[in-house]
C-alpha positions in Angstrom: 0.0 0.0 0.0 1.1 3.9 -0.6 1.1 5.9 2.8 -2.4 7.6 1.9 -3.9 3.8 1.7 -1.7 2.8 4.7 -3.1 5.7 7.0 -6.1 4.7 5.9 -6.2 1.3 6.9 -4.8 1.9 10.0 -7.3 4.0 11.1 -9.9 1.1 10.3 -7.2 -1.4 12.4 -7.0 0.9 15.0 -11.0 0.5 15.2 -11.3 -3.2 15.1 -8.7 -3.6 17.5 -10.8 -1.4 20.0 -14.1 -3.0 18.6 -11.9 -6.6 19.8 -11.3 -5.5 23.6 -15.2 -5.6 24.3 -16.2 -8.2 21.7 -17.0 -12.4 22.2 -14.9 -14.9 20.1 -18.6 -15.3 18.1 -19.1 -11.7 17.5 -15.6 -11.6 16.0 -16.1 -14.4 13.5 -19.1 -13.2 12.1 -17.7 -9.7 11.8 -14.7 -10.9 10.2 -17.2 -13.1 8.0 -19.3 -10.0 7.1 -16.0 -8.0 6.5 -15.2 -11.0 4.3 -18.5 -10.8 2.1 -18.1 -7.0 1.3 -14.5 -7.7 0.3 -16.3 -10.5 -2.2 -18.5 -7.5 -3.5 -15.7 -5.0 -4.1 -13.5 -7.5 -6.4 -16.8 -8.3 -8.1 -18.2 -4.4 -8.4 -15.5 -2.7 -9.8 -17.6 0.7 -10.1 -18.6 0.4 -6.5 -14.7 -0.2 -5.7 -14.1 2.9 -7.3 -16.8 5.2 -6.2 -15.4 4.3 -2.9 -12.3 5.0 -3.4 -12.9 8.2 -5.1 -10.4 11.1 -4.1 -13.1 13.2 -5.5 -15.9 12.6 -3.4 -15.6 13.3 0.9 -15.1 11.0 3.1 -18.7 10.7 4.5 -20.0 11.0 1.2 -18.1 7.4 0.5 -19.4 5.8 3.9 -23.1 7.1 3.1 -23.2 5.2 0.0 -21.4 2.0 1.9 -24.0 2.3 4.2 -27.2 2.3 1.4 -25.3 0.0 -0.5 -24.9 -2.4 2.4 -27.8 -1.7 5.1 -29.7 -4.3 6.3 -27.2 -7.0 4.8 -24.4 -7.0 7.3 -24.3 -6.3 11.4 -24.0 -2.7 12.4 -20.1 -3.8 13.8 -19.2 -4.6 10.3 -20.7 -1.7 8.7 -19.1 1.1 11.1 -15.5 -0.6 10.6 -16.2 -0.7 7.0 -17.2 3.1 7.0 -14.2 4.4 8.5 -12.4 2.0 6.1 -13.5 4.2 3.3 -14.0 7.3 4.9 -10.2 7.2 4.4 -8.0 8.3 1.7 -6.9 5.3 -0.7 -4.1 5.3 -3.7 -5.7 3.3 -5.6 -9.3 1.3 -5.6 -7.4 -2.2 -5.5 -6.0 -0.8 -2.4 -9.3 -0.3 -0.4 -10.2 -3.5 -1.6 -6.9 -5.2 0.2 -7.9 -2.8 3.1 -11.4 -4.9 3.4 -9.5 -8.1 3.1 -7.3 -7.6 5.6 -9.7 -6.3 7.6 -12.2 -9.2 7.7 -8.6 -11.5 8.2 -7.6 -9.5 11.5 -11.0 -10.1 12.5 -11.2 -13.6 12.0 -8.0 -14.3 13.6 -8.9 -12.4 16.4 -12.3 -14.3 17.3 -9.3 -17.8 17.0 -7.1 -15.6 19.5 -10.4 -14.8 22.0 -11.2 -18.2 21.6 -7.7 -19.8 22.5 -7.4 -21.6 19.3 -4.9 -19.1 17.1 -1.9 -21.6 17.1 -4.4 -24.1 15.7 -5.5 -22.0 13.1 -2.0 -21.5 12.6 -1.1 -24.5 12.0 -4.2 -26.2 10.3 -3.2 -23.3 7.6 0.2 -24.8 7.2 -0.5 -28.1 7.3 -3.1 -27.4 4.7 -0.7 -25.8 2.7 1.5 -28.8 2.5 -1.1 -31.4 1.5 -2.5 -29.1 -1.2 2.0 -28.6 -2.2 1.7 -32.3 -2.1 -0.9 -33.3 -4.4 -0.4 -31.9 -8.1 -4.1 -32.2 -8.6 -5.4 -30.7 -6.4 -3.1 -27.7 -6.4 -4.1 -27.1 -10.0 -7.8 -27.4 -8.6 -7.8 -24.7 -6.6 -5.4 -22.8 -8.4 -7.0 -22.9 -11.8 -8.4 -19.0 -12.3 -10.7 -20.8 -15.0 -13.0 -22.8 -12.8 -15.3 -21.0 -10.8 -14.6 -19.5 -7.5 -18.1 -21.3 -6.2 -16.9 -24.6 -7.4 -13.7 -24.6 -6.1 -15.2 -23.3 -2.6 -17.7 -26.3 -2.7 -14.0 -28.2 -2.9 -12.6 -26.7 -0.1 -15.7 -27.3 1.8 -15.5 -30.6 1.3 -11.7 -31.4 2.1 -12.4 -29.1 5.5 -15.3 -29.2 7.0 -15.6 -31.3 10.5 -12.0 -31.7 9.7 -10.0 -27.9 10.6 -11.9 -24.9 12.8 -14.6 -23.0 11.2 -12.7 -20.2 11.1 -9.2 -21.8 9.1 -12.5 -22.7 6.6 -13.0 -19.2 6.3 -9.4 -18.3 6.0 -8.6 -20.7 3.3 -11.5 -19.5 1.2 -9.9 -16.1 1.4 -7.2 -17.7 -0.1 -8.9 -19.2 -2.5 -10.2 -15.7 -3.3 -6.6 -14.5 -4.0 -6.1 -12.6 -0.5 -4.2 -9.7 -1.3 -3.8 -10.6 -4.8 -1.6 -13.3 -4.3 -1.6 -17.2 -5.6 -3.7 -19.7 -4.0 -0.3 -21.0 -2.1 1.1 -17.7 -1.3 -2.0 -16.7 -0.1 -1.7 -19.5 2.3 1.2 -18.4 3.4 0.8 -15.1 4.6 -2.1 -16.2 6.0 0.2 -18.2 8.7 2.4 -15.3 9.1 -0.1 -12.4 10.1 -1.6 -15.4 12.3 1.8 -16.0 13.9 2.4 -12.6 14.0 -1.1 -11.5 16.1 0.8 -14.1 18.5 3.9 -12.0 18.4 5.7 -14.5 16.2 8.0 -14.8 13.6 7.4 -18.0 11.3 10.3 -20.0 10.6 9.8 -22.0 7.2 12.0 -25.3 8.1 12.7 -28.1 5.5 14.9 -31.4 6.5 15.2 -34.7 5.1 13.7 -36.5 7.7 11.8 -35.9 10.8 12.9 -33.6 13.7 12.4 -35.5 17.6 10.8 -33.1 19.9 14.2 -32.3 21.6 15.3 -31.3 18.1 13.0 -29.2 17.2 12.8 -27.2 20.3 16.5 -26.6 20.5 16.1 -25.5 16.7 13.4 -23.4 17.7 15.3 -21.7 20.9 18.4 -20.9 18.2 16.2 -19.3 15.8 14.4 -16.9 18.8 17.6 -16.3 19.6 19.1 -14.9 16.4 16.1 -13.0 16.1 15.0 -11.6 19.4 11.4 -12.3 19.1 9.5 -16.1 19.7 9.5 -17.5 16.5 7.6 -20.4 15.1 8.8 -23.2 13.3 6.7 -24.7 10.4 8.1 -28.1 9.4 8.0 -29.7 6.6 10.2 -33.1 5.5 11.4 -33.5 2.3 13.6 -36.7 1.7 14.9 -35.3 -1.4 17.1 -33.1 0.2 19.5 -35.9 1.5 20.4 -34.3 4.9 20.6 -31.1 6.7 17.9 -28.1 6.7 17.0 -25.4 4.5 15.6 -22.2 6.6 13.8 -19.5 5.5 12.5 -16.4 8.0 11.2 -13.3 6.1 13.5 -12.7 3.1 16.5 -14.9 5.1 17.5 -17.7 3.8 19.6 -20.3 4.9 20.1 -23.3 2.9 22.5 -26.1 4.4 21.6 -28.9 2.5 23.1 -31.8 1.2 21.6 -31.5 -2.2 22.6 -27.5 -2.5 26.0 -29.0 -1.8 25.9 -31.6 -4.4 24.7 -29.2 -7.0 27.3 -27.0 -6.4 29.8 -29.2 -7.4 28.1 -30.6 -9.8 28.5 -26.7 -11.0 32.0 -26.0 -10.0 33.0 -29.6 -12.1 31.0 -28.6 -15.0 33.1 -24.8 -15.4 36.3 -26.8 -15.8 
């Protein structure tokens, strides 16, 4: 975002996170749900996206039309974040519209956080992540910007539900929706790391060739806190093809120590001579 959408949004965050201090775990997930729905609308009504967005037009000129646009269809919580969301000043209409998303995602993993389950949400994201890396298939399912969005919701509502939180459901069909403009998997993925990071987190993206023991994997995870300062979480995942040691990646570090990175670089090195 450019600093006029940024100041906008966090005027809108500021709000939720006040709305969050007096609010049930329930309240929260429908919110974030509702918040959800309108960001739906926006990608869909491109018009309305801009005449919300519209440097032109004042501030509560924007939220009046939000609110005929929208009354009666969501709760009044929704509606008066969503109204200082475009109250705001926004760079650019796909801005407001990533404004909306994130929105409806703080509020979502905030009900997980009021209701103790945000490192489950966490990690049912990952681990989600991994069987959909895992399975060619089904990655190209949900990736495929052919098929419809509905269809490939009814998908995800089949792999998930009964079988993750009703609110990872809800998080992974944002994904599906291309949160923030991103891929289907990178969507994911950010998804883990603002959930990580509402736990004060840094996510530690580990790969080694076999399993880690629980002694392992703690001391790993006591290193990496460590080096950064902060409580870091480590998101495993095993990968046999990498022969031995451990590829790490934290933000834009990364750390790549193994046995196959070695192998190819001498494969290299031979190949120059």
């Amino acid at each position: 975002m450019q600093a006029a959408s940024r100041e906008s949004y966090a005027a809108a965050s500021q709000r939720l996170e006040e709305y969050v201090r007096g609010a049930d775990s329930t309240a929260l997930a429908t919110t974030g749900a509702e918040l959800l729905a309108v960001a739906d609308l926006l990608r869909r009504e491109v018009r309305l996206r801009r005449a919300l967005s519209d440097p032109a037009r004042q501030g509560a000129d924007r939220s009046g039309l939000l609110s005929s646009v929208l009354a009666g269809k969501v709760g009044a919580d929704a509606l008066d974040l969503l109204g200082v969301l475009v109250a705001g000043r926004w760079s650019a209409p796909s801005e407001l519209l990533d404004g909306a998303e994130r929105l409806g995602v703080q509020a979502l993993l905030a009900s997980a956080d009021r209701a103790d389950e945000l490192g489950e949400v966490e990690d049912e994201l990952f681990r989600f992540g991994q069987v959909v890396a895992a399975d060619p298939q089904l990655s190209n399912a949900l990736s495929d910007p052919g098929a419809p969005v509905a269809q490939r919701t009814e998908l995800i509502g089949m792999l998930l539900t009964g079988k993750a939180r009703p609110v990872t459901v809800r998080l992974v069909e944002a994904a599906l929706a291309g949160f923030g403009g991103r891929s289907f998997s990178a969507a994911l993925s950010r998804l883990v790391e603002l959930a990580a990071e509402r736990r004060d987190r840094q996510v530690a993206y580990v790969t080694v060739a076999a399993p880690l023991t629980a002694e392992e994997e703690s001391r790993l995870t006591n290193q990496l806190s460590a080096i950064y300062g902060r409580a870091v979480a480590v998101k495993l995942t095993v990968d046999p093809t990498i022969l031995g040691g451990a590829s790490v990646r934290v933000g834009s570090d990364l750390y790549d120590g193994t046995i196959l990175r070695r192998l190819n670089e001498t494969r290299n090195a031979l190949a120059k001579r």
